[in-house]
C-alpha positions in Angstrom: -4.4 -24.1 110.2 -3.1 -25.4 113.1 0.9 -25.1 114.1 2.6 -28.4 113.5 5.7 -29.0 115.5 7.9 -31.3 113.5 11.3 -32.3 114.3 13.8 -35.2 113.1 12.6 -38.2 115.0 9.1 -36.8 113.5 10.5 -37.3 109.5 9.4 -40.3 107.3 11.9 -42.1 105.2 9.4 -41.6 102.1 11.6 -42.8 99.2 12.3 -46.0 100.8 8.7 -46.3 102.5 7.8 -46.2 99.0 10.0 -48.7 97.6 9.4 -51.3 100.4 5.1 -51.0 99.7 6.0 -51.5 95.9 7.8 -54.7 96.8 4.7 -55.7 98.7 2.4 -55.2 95.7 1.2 -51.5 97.2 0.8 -48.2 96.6 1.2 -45.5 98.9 0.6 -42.0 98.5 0.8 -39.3 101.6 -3.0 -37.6 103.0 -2.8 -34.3 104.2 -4.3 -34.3 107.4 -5.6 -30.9 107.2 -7.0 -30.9 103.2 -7.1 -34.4 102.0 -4.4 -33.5 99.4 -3.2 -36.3 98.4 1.1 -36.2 97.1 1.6 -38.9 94.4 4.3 -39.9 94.2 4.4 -39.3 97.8 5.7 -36.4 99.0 6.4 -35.1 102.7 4.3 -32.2 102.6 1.3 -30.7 101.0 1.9 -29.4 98.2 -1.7 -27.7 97.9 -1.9 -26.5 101.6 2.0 -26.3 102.5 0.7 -28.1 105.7 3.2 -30.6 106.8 1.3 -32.8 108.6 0.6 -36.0 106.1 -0.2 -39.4 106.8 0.0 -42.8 104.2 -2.6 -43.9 102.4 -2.9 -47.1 99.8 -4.1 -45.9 96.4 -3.3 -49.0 94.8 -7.1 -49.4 93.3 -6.7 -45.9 91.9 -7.7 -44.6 88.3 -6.9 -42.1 86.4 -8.0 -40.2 83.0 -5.8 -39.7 80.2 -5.3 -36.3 79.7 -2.3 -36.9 76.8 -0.2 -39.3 74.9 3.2 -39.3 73.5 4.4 -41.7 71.2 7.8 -43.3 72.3 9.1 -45.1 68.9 11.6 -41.7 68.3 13.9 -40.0 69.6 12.9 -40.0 73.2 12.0 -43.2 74.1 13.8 -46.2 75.9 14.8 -49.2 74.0 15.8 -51.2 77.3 13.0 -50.6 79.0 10.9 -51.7 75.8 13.1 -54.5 75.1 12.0 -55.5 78.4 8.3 -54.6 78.5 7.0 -54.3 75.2 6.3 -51.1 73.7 4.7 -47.7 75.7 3.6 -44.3 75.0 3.8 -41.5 77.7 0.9 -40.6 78.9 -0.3 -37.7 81.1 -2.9 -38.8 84.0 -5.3 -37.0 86.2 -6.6 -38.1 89.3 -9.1 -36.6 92.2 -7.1 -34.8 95.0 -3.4 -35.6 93.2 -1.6 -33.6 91.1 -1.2 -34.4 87.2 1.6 -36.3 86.6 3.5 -38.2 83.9 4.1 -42.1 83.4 3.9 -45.0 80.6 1.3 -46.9 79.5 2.4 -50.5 78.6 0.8 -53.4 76.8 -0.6 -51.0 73.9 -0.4 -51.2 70.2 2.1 -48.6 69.1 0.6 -48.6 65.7 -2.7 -47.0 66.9 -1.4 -43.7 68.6 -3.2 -41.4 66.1 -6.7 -43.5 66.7 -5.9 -43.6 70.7 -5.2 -39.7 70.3 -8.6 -39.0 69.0 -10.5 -41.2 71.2 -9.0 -39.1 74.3 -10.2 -35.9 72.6 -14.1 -37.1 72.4 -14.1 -39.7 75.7 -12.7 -40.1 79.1 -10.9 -42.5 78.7 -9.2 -44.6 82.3 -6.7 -46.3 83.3 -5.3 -48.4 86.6 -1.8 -48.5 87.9 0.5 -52.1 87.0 3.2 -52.9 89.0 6.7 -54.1 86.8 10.0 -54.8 87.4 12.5 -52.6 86.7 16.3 -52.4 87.2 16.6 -53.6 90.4 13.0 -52.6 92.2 9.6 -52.5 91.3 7.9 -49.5 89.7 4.4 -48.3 88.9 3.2 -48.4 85.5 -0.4 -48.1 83.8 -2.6 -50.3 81.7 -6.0 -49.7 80.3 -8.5 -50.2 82.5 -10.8 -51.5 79.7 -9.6 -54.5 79.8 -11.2 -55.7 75.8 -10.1 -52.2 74.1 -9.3 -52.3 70.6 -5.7 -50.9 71.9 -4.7 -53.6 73.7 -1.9 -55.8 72.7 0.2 -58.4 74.4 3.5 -57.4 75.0 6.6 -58.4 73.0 9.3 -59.1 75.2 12.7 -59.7 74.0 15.4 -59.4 76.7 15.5 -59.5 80.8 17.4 -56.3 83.0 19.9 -59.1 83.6 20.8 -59.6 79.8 21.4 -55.8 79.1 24.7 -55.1 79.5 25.1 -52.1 81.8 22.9 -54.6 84.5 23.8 -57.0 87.2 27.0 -58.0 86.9 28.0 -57.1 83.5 29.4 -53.8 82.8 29.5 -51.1 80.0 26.4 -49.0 79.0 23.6 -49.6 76.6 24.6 -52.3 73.4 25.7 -50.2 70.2 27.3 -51.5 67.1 30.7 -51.4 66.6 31.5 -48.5 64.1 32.7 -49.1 60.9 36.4 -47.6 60.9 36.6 -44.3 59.0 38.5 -45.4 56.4 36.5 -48.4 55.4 33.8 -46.2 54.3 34.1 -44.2 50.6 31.6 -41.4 51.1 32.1 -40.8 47.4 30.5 -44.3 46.7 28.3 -45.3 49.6 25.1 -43.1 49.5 24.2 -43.9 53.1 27.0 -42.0 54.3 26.4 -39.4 52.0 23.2 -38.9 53.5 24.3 -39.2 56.8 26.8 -36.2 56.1 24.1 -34.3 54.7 21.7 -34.7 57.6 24.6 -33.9 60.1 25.0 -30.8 58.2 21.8 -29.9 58.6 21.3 -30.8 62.2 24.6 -29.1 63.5 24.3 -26.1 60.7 27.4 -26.5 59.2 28.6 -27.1 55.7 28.9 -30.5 54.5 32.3 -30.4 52.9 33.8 -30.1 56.3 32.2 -33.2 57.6 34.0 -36.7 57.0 33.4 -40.0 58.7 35.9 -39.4 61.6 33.8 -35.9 62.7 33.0 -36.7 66.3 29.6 -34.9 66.9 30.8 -33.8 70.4 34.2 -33.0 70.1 34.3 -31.1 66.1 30.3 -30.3 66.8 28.2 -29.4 69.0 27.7 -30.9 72.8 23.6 -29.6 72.2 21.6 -32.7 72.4 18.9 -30.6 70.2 21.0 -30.5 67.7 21.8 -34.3 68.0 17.9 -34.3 68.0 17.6 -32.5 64.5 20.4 -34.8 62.9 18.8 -38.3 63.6 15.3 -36.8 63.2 16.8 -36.0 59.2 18.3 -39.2 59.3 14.9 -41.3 60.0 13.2 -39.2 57.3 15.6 -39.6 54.7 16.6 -43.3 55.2 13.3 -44.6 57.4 15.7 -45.4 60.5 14.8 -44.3 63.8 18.2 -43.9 65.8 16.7 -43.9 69.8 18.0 -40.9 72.0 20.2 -43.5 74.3 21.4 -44.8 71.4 23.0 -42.0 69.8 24.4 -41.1 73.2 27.2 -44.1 72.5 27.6 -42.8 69.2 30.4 -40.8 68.6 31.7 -40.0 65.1 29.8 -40.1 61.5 31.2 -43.5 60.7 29.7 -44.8 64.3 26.0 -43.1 63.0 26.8 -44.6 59.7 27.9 -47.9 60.8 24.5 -48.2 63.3 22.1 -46.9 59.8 23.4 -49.6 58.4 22.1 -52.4 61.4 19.2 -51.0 61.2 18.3 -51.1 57.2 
């Protein structure tokens, strides 16, 4: 392989080179010059060959196979970005010459995961990149290249970035509801927060008796998100709830878990 002399005045600005050709409705990847390798998202040098002599080149009419799917309607999902877009799974995607990588598939019917699972198994099955808007720049997204597939569905849009708070010129973090104050709540009388107790038990393995509504989950707990994991996991198979991840991250005490049960039933 040939020597390649590169210094600072020979470095790309890649991020931002990749940014700007989104705005433009492209797609750039980078070509190794000495392989054909090609780094998606770009990247500066080969990661195949280690050469570090790569070039641009526009893959926006690329496709790729679906090598995996992961429903997003649990624990890990984002509820902005589907409140947004509509609903998505994770999916994983192969392409010629580029490395498997990870993204969302949008404009799906999140009822038909199991079916979409098995068809993967027994058929290749494609998709093409779609560009959205996100936050404050564009980003690449996929659809299903099949165009009439059973798993099509329009999207359901029901906010803008710009109406989230956290956005723009509004501050704070994701929308939770205000918790219920501690004392509002008689755990001897309202079975929700009984349950609640129960699955926090559970999820932080502790006893329940030692749990009232003012427990914060952090501070009296546990700080391990798994364990966060295990207790809303409970909570949606006990009550048929599903708390999202970002969610429970402005959730502090039992009552605020409680309290957001509650808008949910």
């Amino acid at each position: 392989m040939a020597k390649i002399d590169m210094t600072k005045k020979d470095m790309v600005r890649i991020v931002q080179g990749y940014y700007d050709a989104l705005e433009e409705g492209k797609i750039l990847g980078r070509k190794c010059t000495c392989c054909d390798h090609i780094e998606y998202p770009p990247y500066l040098c080969c990661n195949e060959c280690g050469c570090l002599d790569t070039e641009w080149i526009d893959i926006s009419d690329m496709r790729g196979k679906v090598t995996q799917v992961l429903p997003t309607m649990g624990a890990f999902g984002d509820p902005d970005f589907r409140k947004v877009n509509g609903d998505y799974w994770a999916i994983g995607i192969q392409i010629p010459n580029i490395d498997h990588f990870c993204s969302s598939l949008i404009h799906i019917n999140p009822a038909m995961i199991d079916a979409f699972e098995a068809k993967i198994e027994s058929e290749d099955v494609y998709v093409k990149p779609y560009l959205i808007q996100d936050v404050d720049t564009k980003v690449v997204s996929w659809v299903l290249e099949d165009e009439d597939s059973e798993f099509n569905m329009a999207p359901i849009i029901t906010a803008k970035w710009e109406d989230l708070e956290g956005y723009g010129d509004n501050t704070g973090s994701a929308s939770s509801a205000p918790a219920e104050p501690a004392e509002e709540i008689d755990v001897s009388t309202d079975p929700i927060a009984m349950t609640v107790i129960e699955c926090a038990a559970i999820g932080y393995d502790v006893d329940a008796s030692t749990l009232t509504m003012a427990t914060d989950i952090r501070e009296d707990l546990s700080n391990e998100s798994m364990k966060m994991i295990v207790m809303i996991s409970e909570i949606e198979d006990e009550l048929g709830v599903t708390i999202e991840i970002q969610e429970a991250g402005n959730l502090n005490t039992l009552a605020d878990f409680v309290a957001k049960v509650k808008e949910l039933m």
